[in-house]
C-alpha positions in Angstrom: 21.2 84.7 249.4 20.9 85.7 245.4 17.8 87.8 246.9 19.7 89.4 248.8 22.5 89.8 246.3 20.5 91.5 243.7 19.3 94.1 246.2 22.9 95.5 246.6 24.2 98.4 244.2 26.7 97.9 241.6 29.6 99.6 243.9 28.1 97.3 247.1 28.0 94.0 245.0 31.4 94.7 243.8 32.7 95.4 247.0 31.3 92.1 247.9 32.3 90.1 245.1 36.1 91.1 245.6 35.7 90.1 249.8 34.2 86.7 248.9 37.5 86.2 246.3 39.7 87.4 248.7 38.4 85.3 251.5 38.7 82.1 248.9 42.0 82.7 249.0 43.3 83.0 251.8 41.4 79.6 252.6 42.8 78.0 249.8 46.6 78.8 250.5 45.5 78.2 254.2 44.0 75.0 254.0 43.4 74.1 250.7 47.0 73.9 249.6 48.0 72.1 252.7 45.4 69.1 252.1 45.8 69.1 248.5 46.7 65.6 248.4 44.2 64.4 250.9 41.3 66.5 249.4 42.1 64.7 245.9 41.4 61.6 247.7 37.4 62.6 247.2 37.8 61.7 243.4 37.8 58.0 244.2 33.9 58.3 245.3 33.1 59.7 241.9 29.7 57.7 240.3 30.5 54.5 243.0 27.3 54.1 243.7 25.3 54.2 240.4 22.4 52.2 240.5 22.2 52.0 244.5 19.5 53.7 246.5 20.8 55.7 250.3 19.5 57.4 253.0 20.8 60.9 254.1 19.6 61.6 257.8 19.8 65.2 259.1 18.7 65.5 262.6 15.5 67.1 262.5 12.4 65.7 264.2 10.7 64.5 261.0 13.1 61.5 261.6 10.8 60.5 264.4 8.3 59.6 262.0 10.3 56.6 260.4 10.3 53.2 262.2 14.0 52.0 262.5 13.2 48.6 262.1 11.5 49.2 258.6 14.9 50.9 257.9 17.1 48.0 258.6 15.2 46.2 256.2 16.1 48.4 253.5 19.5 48.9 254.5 19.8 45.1 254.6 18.6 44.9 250.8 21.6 47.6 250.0 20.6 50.9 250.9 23.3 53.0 252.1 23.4 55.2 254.9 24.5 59.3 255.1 24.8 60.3 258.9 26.2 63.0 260.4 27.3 64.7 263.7 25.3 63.2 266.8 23.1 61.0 264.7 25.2 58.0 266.5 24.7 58.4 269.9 20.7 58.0 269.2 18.9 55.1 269.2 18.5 54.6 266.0 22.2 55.6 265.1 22.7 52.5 267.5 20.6 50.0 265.1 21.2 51.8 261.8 25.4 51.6 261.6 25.9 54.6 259.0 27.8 53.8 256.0 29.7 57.4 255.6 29.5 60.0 258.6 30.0 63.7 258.4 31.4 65.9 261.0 31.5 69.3 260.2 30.5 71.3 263.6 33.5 73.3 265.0 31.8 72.1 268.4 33.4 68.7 267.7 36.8 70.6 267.8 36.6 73.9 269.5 35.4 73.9 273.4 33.0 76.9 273.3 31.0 75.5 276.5 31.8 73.3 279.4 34.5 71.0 278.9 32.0 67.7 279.4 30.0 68.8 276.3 33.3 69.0 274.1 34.4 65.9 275.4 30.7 64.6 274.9 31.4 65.4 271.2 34.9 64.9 270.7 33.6 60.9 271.9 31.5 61.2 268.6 34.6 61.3 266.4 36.4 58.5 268.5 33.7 56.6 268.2 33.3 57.0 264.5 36.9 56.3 263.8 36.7 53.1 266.2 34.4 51.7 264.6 35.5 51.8 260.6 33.0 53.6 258.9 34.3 56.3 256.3 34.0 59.8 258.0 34.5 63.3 256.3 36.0 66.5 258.0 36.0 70.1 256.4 40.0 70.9 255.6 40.0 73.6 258.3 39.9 70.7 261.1 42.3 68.3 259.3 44.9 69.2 262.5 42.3 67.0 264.7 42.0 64.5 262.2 43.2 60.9 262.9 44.9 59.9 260.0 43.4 56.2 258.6 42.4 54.8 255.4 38.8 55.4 256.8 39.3 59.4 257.0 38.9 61.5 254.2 39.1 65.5 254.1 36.7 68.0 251.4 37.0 71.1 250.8 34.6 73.3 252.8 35.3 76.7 251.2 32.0 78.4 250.9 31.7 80.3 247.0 28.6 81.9 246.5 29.2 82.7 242.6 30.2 78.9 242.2 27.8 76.4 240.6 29.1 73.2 242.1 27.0 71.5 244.2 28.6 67.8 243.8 32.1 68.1 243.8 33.7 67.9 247.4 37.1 68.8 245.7 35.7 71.9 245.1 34.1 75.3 246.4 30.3 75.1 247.5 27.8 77.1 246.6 24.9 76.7 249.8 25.3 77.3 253.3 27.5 75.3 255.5 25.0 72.2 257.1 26.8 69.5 257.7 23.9 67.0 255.9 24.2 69.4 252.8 27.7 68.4 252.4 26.7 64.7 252.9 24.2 65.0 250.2 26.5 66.3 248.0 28.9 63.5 248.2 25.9 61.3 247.7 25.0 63.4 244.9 28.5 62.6 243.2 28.4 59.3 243.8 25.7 58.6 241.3 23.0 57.1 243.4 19.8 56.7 241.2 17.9 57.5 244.4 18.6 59.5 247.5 16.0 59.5 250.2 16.2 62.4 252.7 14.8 62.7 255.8 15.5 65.6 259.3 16.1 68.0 256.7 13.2 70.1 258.5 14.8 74.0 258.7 11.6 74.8 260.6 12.8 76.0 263.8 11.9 79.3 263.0 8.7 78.7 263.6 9.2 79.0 267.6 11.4 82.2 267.6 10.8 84.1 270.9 12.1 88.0 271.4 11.9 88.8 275.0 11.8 92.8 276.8 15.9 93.1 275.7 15.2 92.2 272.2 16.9 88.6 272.8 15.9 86.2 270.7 15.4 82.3 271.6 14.6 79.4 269.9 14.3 76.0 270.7 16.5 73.9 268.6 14.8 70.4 268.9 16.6 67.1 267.2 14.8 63.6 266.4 17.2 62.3 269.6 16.7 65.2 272.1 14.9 63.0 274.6 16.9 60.0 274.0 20.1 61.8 275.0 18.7 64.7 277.8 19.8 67.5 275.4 19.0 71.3 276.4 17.4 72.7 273.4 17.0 76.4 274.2 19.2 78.3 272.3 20.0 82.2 272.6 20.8 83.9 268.9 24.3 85.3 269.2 23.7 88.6 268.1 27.6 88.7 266.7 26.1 86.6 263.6 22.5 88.5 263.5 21.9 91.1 264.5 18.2 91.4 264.4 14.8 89.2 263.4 15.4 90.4 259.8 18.8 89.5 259.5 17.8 85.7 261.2 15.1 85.6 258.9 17.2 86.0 255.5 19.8 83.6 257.1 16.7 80.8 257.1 15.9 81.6 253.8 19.5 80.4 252.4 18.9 77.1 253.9 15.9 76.4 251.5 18.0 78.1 248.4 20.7 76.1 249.2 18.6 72.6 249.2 17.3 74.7 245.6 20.6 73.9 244.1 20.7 70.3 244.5 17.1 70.1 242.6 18.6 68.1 239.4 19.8 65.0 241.5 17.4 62.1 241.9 16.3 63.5 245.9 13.1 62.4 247.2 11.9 64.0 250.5 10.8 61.4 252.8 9.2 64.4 254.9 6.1 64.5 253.6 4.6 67.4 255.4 7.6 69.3 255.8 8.8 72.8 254.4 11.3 71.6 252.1 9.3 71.6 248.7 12.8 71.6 246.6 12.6 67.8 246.3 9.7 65.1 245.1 7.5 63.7 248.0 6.4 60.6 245.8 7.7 57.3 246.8 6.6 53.2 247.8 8.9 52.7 250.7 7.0 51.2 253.6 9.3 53.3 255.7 7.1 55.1 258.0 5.7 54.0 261.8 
């Protein structure tokens, strides 16, 4: 994204700059104000965990290359475990019970296909509150928020002049992936080490453009056979237009993992495309 920044004029990036503090606004006297109280609440995580070692799972495939049972070990020592979005209704999301959950897809709230699949999800966050474990919602979905001592709300504004990477209080710099915001929050809790793993961003890498200029993509998870799920994916051309435009949107996912190059992050991925983050480590962690 700063590429693409610095190739605007002076009159273009201004025009921009003003949009972005505009749109800040409005989502902070929107949402923001509103949740004041319960965004504060984040504080309380500050440095928890210094000392401690965690996990942060995205969903990619390179998950498949761990061995779940090698995992509870380590989570048995003391490890802590990041999760997000469907990483529960997977098999190992059924062994490995997450320690703090993120749901940050407006699928969990918004029914944009058949009503089965939003109730599919919407079991996700039912399930997650049933069962106790600490789960984070952007302030935008508050409304659908059951509130218990085990909820908490961030701040999910998106500031692309900010520098805070940490601070789920505050304004985020990088792209909105729901993992991202669960490594920040590990981030600020101090963990000496945070191993990360399904953080592939490599889908790209099966794009398809059929005779109408369509584009496709198959958008595979670690638990897409477990669970039946239909990975084919059509690019809404509302959000990009073209293979440019879809290419520059990739990019901002590495820049944004770029940011959080400082915190102790080590990349259990050892093959994959993420190079923002060490590969070294002695966990016996892999199949």
């Amino acid at each position: 994204m700063q590429v693409l920044l610095n190739d605007l004029s002076f009159w273009s990036f201004l025009r921009f700059y003003i949009l972005s503090k505009v749109l800040r606004f409005a989502e902070f006297f929107y949402f923001v104000i509103p949740n004041y109280f319960e965004i504060k609440k984040i504080k309380s995580f500050k440095n928890l965990k210094v000392g401690k070692s965690a996990f942060v799972f995205a969903g990619g495939p390179s998950i498949s290359q761990l061995d779940i049972n090698k995992i509870k070990i380590y989570k048995d020592k003391g490890f802590d475990v990041f999760a997000g979005n469907s990483f529960i209704n997977s098999n190992l999301g059924q062994v490995i019970k997450p320690d703090y959950y993120f749901i940050s897809d407006d699928k969990f709230f918004h029914k944009h296909n058949s009503s089965f699949v939003y109730d599919e999800n919407l079991k996700v966050v039912r399930n997650i509150e049933e069962m106790g474990i600490p789960c984070f919602y952007p302030h935008r979905y508050s409304k659908y928020v059951s509130r218990h001592n085990n909820s908490f709300i961030f701040n999910d504004t998106i500031d692309l002049f900010s520098s805070n990477v940490a601070d789920l209080t505050k304004p985020r710099p990088y792209v909105s992936m729901t993992l991202y915001k669960a490594l920040s929050l590990a981030c600020y809790m101090g963990y000496s080490k945070i191993y990360i793993c399904g953080f592939d961003n490599d889908y790209f890498k099966n794009y398809q453009c059929n005779h109408k200029n369509e584009i496709y993509f198959e958008d595979k998870h670690f638990y897409t056979n477990e669970i039946g799920e239909n990975t084919i994916r059509k690019v809404d051309k509302n959000f990009h237009k073209s293979m440019s435009s879809l290419l520059i949107h990739i990019s901002t996912l590495f820049s944004g993992l770029e940011k959080f190059e400082k915190y102790p992050i080590i990349n259990l991925d050892c093959q994959g495309l993420v190079d923002a983050f060490s590969k070294d480590h002695n966990l016996d962690i892999y199949k």
